[in-house]
N, C-alpha and C positions, 0 to 999 in steps of 0.2 A: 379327564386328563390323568393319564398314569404319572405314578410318584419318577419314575424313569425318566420317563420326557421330559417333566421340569427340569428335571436336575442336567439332563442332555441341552437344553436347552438354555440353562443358567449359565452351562460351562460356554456359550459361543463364544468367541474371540472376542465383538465388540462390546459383550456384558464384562468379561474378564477386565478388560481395559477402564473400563470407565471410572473406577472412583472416583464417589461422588462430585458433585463440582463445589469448590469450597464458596460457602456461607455468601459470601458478598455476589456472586454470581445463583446462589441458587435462588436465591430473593430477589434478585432481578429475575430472571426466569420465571418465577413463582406469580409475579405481575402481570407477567406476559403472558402465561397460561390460562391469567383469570378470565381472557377476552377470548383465548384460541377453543375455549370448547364447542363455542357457535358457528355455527356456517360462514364464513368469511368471502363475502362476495371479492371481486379484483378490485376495489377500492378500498376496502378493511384493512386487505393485506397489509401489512407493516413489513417494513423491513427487520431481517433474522424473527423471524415469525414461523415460519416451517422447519426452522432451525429449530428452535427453542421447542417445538413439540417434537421433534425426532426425540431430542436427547430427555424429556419429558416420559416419552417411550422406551427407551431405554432403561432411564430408571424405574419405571414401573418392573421392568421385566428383570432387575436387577433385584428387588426387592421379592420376587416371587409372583406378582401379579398380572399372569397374564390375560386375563379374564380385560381388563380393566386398558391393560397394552394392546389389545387387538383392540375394544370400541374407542379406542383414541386413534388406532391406526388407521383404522376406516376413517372417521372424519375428515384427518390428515388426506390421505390421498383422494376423498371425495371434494376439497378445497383445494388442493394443489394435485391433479391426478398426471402432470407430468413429470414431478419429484419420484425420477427412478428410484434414488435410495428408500426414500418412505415406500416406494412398493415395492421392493424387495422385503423391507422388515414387514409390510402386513400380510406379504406372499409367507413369509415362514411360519408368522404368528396363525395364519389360515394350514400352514400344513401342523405343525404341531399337535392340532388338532385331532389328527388320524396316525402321527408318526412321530417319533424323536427327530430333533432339530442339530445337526451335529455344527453349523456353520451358519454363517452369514451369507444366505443364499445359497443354502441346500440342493443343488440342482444336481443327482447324482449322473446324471443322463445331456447334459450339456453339450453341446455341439461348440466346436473350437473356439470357432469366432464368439456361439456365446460367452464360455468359460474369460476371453477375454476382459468383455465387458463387463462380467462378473469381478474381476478382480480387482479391473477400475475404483467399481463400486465401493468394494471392502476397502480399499485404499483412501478414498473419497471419505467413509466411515470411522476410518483411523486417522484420518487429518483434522478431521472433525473435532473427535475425542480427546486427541493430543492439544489441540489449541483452548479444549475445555481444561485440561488438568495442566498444562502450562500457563497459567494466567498470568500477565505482566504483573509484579508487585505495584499495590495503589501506589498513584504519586509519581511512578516514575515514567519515563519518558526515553523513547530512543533516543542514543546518544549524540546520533545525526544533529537533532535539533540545538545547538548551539544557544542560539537565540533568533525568534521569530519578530519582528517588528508588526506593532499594529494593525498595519495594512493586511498581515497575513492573518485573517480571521478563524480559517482551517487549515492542518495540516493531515495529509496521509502518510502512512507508512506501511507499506509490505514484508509479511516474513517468510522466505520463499518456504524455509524448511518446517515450518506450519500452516502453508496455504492462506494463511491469514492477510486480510488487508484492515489495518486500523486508523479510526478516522477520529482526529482532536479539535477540538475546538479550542479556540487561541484568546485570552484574553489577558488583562491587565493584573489578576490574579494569577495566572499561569496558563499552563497547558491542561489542559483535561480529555482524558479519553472516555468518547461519547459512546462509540459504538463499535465493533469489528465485527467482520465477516469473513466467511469462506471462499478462498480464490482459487482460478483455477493459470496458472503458467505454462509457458512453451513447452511441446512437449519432449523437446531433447534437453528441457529442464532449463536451466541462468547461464548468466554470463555473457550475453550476447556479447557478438565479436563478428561477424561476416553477415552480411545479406544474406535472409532464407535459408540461416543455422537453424530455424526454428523453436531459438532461445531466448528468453526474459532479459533486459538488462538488468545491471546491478548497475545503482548509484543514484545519485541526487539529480533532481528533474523537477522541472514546475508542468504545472496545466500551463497549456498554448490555450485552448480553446474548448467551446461545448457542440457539439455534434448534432442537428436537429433529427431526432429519427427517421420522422416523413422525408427527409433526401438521405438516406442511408440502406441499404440492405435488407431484408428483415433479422439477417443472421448475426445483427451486429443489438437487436433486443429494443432494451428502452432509450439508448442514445451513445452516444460515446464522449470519451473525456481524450485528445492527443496530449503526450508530454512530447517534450523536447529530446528526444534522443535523434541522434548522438549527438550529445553536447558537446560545448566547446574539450573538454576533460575524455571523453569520448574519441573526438574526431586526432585530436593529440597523438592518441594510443594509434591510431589506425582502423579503430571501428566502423562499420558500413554500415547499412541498414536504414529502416524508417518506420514511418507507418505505424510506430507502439503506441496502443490505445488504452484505455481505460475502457470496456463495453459489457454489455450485458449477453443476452443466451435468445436463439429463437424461440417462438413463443411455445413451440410444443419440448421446448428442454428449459428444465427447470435449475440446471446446472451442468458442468461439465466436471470429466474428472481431472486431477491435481495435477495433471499433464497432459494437455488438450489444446491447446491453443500455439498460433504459427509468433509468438511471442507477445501476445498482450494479456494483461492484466485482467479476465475475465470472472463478472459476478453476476449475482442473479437479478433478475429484472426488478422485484421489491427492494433489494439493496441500494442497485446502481438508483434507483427514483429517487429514495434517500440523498444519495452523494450532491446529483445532480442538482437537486436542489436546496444544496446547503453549502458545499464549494464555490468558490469565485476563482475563473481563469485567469493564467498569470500572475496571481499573487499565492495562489495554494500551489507550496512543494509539495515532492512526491519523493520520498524513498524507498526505495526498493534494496534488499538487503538478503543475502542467502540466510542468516539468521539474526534478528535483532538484538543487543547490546541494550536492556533497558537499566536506567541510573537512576540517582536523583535528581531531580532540577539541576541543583545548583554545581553537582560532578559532570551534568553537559555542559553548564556553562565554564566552567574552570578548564575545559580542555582549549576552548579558545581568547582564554583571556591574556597569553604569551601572544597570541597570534592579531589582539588589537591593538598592541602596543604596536606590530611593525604597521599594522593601517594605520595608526594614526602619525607615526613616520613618516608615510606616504603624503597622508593630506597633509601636513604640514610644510612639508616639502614644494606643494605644491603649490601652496598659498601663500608662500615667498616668493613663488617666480625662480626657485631655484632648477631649472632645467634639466642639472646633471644629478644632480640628488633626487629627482622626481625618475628620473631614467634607470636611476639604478636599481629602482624597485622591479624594472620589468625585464621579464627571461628573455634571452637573446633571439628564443626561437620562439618568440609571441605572436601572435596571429589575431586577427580579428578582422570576419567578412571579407576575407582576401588582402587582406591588408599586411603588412612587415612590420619590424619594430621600427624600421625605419622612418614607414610612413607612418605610423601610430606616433612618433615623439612629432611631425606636425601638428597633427590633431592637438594634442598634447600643449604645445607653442600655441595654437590658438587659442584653446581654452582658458591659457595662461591670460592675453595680452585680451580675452576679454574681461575676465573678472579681474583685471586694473592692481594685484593682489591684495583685493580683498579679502576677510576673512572667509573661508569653504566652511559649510555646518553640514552636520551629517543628518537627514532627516531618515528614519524609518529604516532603522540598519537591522537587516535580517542576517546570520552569520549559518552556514549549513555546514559540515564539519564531512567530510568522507576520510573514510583509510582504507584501505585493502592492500593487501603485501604490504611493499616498499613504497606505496599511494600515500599520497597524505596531502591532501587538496581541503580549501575551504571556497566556497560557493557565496558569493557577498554581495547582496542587494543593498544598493541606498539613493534615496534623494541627495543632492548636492546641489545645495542654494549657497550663490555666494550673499554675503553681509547687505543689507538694504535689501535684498528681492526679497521677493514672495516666493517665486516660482523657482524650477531648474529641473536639468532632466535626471532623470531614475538612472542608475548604471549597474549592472551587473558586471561581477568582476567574479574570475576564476582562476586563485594565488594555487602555486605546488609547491610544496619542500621540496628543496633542492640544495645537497649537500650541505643541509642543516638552516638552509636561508628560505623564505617565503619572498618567492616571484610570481611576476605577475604575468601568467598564460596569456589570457584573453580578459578585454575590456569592450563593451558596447554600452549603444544606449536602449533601455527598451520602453522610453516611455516620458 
């Protein structure tokens, strides 16, 4: 290898970008590496497994070693030989060889459509890198999450503008971020607003359900996870659409790039195995966010602690039998399952004259927090057992600021 080539080859774009990944990440990595040198049959696989030795490779080539970044690269696509990006990097690492490498996929002779999917690629590459050098500071947590209640074991979160979907685990200690991955979003990019925009949504959503893959597609991978779009917050706005999934890649694509999909949330089949079997539907939220907001604990909590005070207004209200003061909490133009405010304050009058007014306890209060523009919605899961029972039904409620006041959209029961 001439002294040229390296250096042609040092400068590529995705070497430029990389600095290194700090400390706390490269030691995870460095775990992960200890297993990926061996042949990794499709049960080995781990999730972010082909991940962690791309960038593995990179730093190799970062450091000057490409001797050592080619026989990693071979491995690599001899275990996963449908991970285009890994073959691209071991196609340059193999042309290098014979020529200087001016780019990330060297192709100087590319026919249109390939040039296309070449750029995919390199973008897919710099989603990658960027979600490496942007790391969440330890500890903190999107601001979405308010407060998660027990029941919610996992939380996700998406950050559109790093491809990234992040997966926590919820416990009595706090929140912890276990794991994140590489996503791939609609390809006219967020925002969903109309049927077949071909756009991601933004906003707060739970899993409905888990998808068996034996009754699915094969283009939908190792299963799918539905949310709830369009949510009550959603259909409000005038949003359409359906059908946003959580799923994985057919089996001869190992990924899609960062704008590929007709709006769902797309990852790779090691990944999504992961999720799937460590998510519980209908109690795991799902945020999706153009770019995440990460805080302290206790700075998510503090954004909705003005906002418990009017809940608990509410229930009070309501545990008095006070009728017009439980009424006033809800927006005029409230909905629920086709329902009015009008018919909802029956509902409301029964609820009343069964629990006798007795004391309302708030079991398992989850609190989800969204803003966007002039948006300022909270998302409010809870048990509500009157005084003496055991039991009572789940309720999700979706309050909006409104000229400074928090009303109440829509109320159901899911449970």
């Amino acid at each position: 290898m001439t002294t040229s080539a390296s250096r042609a080859f040092l400068c590529l774009a995705y070497v430029a970008a990389l600095i290194f990944a700090p400390p706390a990440l490269a030691a995870k990595q460095g775990r992960e590496r200890a297993a990926a040198h061996a042949p990794a049959s499709a049960e080995m696989r781990r999730d972010g497994d082909a991940e962690a030795r791309l960038i593995e490779i990179y730093r190799l080539i970062g450091v000057g070693d490409a001797g050592k970044a080619l026989a990693q690269a071979e491995r690599l696509v001899t275990d996963y030989p449908q991970f285009q990006l890994g073959q691209l990097v071991y196609g340059d690492l193999l042309t290098l060889r014979v020529r200087p490498v001016r780019m990330l996929g060297d192709l100087p002779d590319a026919e249109p459509r390939d040039a296309v999917a070449l750029d995919a690629l390199r973008l897919e590459s710099a989603m990658r890198l960027k979600a490496l050098r942007e790391r969440p500071p330890a500890g903190n947590v999107p601001m979405q999450f308010a407060k998660l209640a027990s029941s919610s074991k996992h939380a996700i979160a998406v950050d559109a503008s790093r491809s990234r979907l992040y997966l926590f685990q919820n416990s009595p200690s706090g929140m912890t971020l276990v794991a994140d991955y590489y996503i791939s979003v609609g390809k006219s990019g967020i925002d969903k607003s109309i049927e077949g925009d071909m756009r991601t949504p933004l906003g707060v959503y739970y899993i409905t359900g888990s998808l068996d893959p034996r009754t699915l597609k094969a283009f939908y991978g190792a299963g799918a996870l539905p949310i709830n779009y369009p949510n009550p917050l959603d259909t409000r706005q005038g949003k359409t659409g359906g059908g946003i999934w959580l799923h994985g890649t057919p089996a001869d694509q190992f990924s899609r790039p960062p704008l590929a999909t007709d709006g769902c949330v797309v990852v790779a089949n090691p990944d999504l195995r992961r999720i799937l079997a460590t998510v519980e539907p209908r109690s795991t939220p799902v945020v999706i966010a153009e770019r995440l907001q990460w805080v302290p604990p206790q700075a998510a909590t503090a954004a909705s602690r003005a906002f418990e005070t009017t809940f608990a207004a509410w229930r009070t209200a309501k545990t008095a039998g006070d009728m017009l003061g439980t009424m006033a909490f809800y927006a005029q133009d409230f909905a629920s399952y086709g329902k009015s405010l009008a018919d909802w304050s029956m509902v409301v009058q029964q609820d009343m004259a069964r629990n006798g007014r007795r004391a309302l306890q708030t079991k398992d209060l989850s609190i989800l927090h969204w803003q966007s523009g002039n948006t300022n919605s909270m998302v409010v899961t809870f048990g509500e057992v009157a005084e003496g029972a055991t039991t009572g039904p789940v309720r999700r409620q979706y309050w909006l600021q409104v000229q400074g006041l928090w009303k109440i959209i829509f109320e159901g029961t899911i449970g």
